[in-house]
C-alpha positions in Angstrom: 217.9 167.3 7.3 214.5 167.1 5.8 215.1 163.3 4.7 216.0 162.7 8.8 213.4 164.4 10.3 210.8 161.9 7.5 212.5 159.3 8.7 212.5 159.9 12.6 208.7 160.8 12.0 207.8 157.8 10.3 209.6 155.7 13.1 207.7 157.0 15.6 204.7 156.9 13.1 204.9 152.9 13.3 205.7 152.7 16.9 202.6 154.4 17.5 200.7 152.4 16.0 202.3 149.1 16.9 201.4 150.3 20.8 198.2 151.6 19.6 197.6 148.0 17.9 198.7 146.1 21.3 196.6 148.1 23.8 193.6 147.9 21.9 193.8 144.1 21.5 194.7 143.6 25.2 192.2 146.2 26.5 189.0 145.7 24.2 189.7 149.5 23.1 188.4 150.7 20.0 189.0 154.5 19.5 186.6 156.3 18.0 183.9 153.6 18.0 183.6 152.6 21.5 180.7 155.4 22.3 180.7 155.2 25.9 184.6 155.5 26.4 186.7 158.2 25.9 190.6 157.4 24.9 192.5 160.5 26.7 196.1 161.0 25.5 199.0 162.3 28.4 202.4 163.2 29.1 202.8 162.5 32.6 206.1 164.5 33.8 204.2 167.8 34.5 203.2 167.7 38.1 200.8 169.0 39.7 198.9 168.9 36.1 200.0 165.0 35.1 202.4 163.3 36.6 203.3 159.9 38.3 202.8 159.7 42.3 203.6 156.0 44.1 203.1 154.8 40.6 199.8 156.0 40.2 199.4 158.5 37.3 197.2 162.2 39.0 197.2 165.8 38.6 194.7 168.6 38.3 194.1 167.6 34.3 194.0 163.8 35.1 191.5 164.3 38.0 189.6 166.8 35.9 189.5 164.4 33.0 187.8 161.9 35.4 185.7 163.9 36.5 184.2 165.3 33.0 184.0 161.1 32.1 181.7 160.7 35.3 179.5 163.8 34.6 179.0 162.5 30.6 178.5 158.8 32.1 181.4 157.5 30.2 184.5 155.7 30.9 187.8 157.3 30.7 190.9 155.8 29.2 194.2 157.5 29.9 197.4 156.6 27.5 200.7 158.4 29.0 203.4 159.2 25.8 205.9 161.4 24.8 204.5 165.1 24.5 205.8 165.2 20.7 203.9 161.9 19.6 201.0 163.0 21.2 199.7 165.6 18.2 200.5 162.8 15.8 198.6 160.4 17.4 195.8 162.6 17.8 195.7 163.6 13.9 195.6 159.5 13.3 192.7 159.1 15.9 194.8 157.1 18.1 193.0 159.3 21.1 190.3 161.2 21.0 191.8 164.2 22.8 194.6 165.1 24.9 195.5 166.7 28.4 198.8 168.0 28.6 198.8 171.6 29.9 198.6 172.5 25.9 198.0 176.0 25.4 195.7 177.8 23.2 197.3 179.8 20.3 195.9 181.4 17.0 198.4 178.6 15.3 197.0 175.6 17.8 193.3 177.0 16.4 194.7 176.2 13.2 195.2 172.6 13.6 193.4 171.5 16.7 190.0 172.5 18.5 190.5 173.1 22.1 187.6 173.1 24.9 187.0 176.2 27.1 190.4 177.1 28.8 190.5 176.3 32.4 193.8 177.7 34.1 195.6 181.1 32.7 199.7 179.9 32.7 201.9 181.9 34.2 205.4 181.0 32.2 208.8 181.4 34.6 212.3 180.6 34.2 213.8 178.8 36.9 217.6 179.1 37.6 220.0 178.9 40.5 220.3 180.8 43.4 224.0 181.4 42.8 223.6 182.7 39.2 220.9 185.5 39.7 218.6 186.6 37.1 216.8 189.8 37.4 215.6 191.1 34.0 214.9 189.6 30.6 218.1 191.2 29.0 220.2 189.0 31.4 218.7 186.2 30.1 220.8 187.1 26.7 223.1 184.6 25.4 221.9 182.1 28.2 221.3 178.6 27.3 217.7 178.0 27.9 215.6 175.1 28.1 212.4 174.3 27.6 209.9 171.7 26.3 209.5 171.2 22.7 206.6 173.5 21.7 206.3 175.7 18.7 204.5 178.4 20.9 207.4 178.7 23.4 210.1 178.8 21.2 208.2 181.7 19.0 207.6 183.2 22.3 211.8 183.2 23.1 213.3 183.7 19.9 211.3 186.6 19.4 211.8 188.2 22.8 215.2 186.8 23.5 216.9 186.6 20.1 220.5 185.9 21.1 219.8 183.1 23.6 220.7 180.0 22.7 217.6 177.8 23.0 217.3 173.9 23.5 214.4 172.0 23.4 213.3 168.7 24.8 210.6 166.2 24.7 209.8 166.0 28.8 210.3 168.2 31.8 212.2 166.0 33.6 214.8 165.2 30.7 215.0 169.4 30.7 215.7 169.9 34.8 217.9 166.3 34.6 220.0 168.8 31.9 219.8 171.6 34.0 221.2 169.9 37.3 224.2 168.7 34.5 225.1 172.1 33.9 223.7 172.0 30.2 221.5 175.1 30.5 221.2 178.2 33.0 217.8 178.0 33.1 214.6 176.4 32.3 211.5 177.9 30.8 208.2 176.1 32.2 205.1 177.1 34.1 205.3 178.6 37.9 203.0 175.6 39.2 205.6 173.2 38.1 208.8 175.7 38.6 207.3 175.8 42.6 207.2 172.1 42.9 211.0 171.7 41.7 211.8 174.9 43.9 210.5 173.5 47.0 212.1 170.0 46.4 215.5 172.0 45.2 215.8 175.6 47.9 219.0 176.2 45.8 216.9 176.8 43.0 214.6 180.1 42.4 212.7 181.2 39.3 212.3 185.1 37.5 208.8 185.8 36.9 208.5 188.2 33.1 204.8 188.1 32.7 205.0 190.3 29.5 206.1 187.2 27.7 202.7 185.7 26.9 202.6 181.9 25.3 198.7 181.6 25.5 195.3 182.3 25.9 195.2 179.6 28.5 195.6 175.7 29.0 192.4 173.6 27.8 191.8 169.9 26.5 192.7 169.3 22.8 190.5 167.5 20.5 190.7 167.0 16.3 189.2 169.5 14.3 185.5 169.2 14.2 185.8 166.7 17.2 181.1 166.2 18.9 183.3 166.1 22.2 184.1 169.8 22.3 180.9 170.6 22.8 180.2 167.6 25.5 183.2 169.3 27.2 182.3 172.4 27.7 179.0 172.2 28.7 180.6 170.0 31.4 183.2 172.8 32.1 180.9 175.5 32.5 178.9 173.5 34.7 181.5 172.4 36.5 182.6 176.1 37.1 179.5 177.3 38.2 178.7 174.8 40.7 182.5 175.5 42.1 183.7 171.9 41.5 186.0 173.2 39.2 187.2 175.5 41.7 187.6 173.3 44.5 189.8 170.8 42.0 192.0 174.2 41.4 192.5 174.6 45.4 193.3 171.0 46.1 196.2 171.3 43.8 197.1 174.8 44.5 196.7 176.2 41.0 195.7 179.9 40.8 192.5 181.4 41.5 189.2 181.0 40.2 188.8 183.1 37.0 185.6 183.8 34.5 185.2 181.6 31.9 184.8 183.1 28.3 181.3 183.2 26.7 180.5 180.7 23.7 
C-alpha cells in the first residue's frame, strides 16, 4: 500500500509540474519571481466560494482574491486543480498560496501559514428528504461522504466511529455519488449544502454544530510566506472599511464577525 500511494504521488508530482512547465512558458509566469503577480491556487467545484458560472471561474474567495491583488497593486493569477494536488504544489512553489475554503487547524499550523480567517464554517450533512436524519447517533453505520481532508475525517471518525466513511477529491464527484445511491449523506459546508438544496427540494441537510472542523476558512500560504503579512493588513482593512462585509452579503455567506487581533 505504501509503494502505491509513492507511486500515485509521484505521478501526480510530474503532472504537476509538466502543467506548471506549460503555463509558465505560454503565460510569461514565473512563480515566486514575478514581484508584481501573485500565482493563486483553486479548486473550483465549491460554489458560492469557487466555482465555475457560464464558464467563468467566481465566488466569494475568487472575488476576494481580486480584490486583495487590486488593493497591493498586483496582478492576480488563478490556477484551478484538484484539491489534493493543491498542498503539493504549494510545498514546490508552484503557487504562491491557495483559496479553497481550507480551514485552520492546530495540524494545518503545522505545515502551512494561513492569513486572518475570514468566514466561520458551519459543517452539515446533507441527505434526502425520504431518509430523515435527526441526531448524530443516526448517522451510525451510514455511509458518508465527504472531501478528502485530514481535518474532516478526524472530525467523523472521532465522533462517529462506526460510520463508514468515503472520501473524494471534489464536491461534485461526492453529490454525483450521492445521487447514485453510494452514500446516505454528504458532509460539506451549509453555504454549499443550501445551493445543492435549493437546486435539489428533495434534498435537506442536519445541522450538529458541536462537530467543530476549524477555527475558520483563510488563504494558505508556505511557511514563512512575506505575503501573510501583505494579506492581512489588506484584510483588516478590508473589514473595517465594510468591503469585506459587503463581498460576504453579495454572496449570502454569514454575518459579519470580529476579526482576531495579531
Amino acid at each position: 500500500m505504501k509503494k502505491l500511494t509513492i507511486v500515485v504521488l509521484s505521478i501526480l508530482m510530474g503532472m504537476l509540474m509538466i502543467w506548471f512547465y506549460h503555463k509558465s512558458s505560454n503565460e510569461g509566469l514565473v512563480v515566486g519571481k514575478e514581484k508584481n503577480v501573485i500565482c493563486f491556487g483553486t479548486c473550483a467545484d465549491y460554489p458560492p466560494m469557487e466555482y465555475y458560472r457560464d464558464g467563468t471561474l467566481t465566488g466569494f474567495e475568487i472575488e476576494l482574491a481580486k480584490l486583495i491583488g487590486q488593493k497591493l497593486k498586483k496582478g492576480i493569477v488563478l490556477e484551478d486543480m484538484a484539491f489534493g494536488p493543491l498542498q503539493i504544489a504549494l510545498g514546490k512553489g508552484f503557487i504562491e498560496a491557495f483559496v479553497a475554503a481550507f480551514g485552520v487547524t492546530p495540524e494545518g499550523r503545522d505545515k502551512f501559514d494561513f492569513t486572518i480567517p475570514y468566514y466561520i464554517e458551519r459543517m452539515v450533512f446533507l441527505h434526502k428528504k425520504g431518509d430523515p436524519i435527526t441526531r448524530l447517533e443516526e448517522l451510525s453505520r451510514k455511509k458518508i461522504i465527504y472531501q478528502l481532508s485530514g481535518r474532516i475525517k478526524k472530525t467523523l471518525e472521532e465522533n462517529i466511529p462506526e460510520a463508514e466513511l468515503i472520501s473524494v477529491d471534489r464536491i461534485d464527484v461526492a453529490m454525483e455519488m450521492f445521487k447514485a445511491g453510494h452514500g446516505d449523506c454528504v458532509y460539506m459546508d451549509v453555504f454549499v449544502a443550501d445551493v445543492y438544496c435549493e437546486e435539489n427540494p428533495q434534498w435537506t441537510y442536519l445541522v450538529l454544530d458541536s462537530l467543530k472542523v476549524s477555527d475558520g476558512i483563510a488563504i494558505v500560504l508556505p511557511k514563512g510566506s512575506p505575503l501573510r503579512v501583505e494579506i492581512n493588513r489588506v484584510l483588516k482593512a478590508l473589514e473595517a472599511s465594510g468591503e469585506l462585509q459587503a463581498l460576504r452579503k453579495k454572496w449570502k455567506l454569514e454575518a459579519a464577525w470580529k476579526l482576531p487581533n495579531e
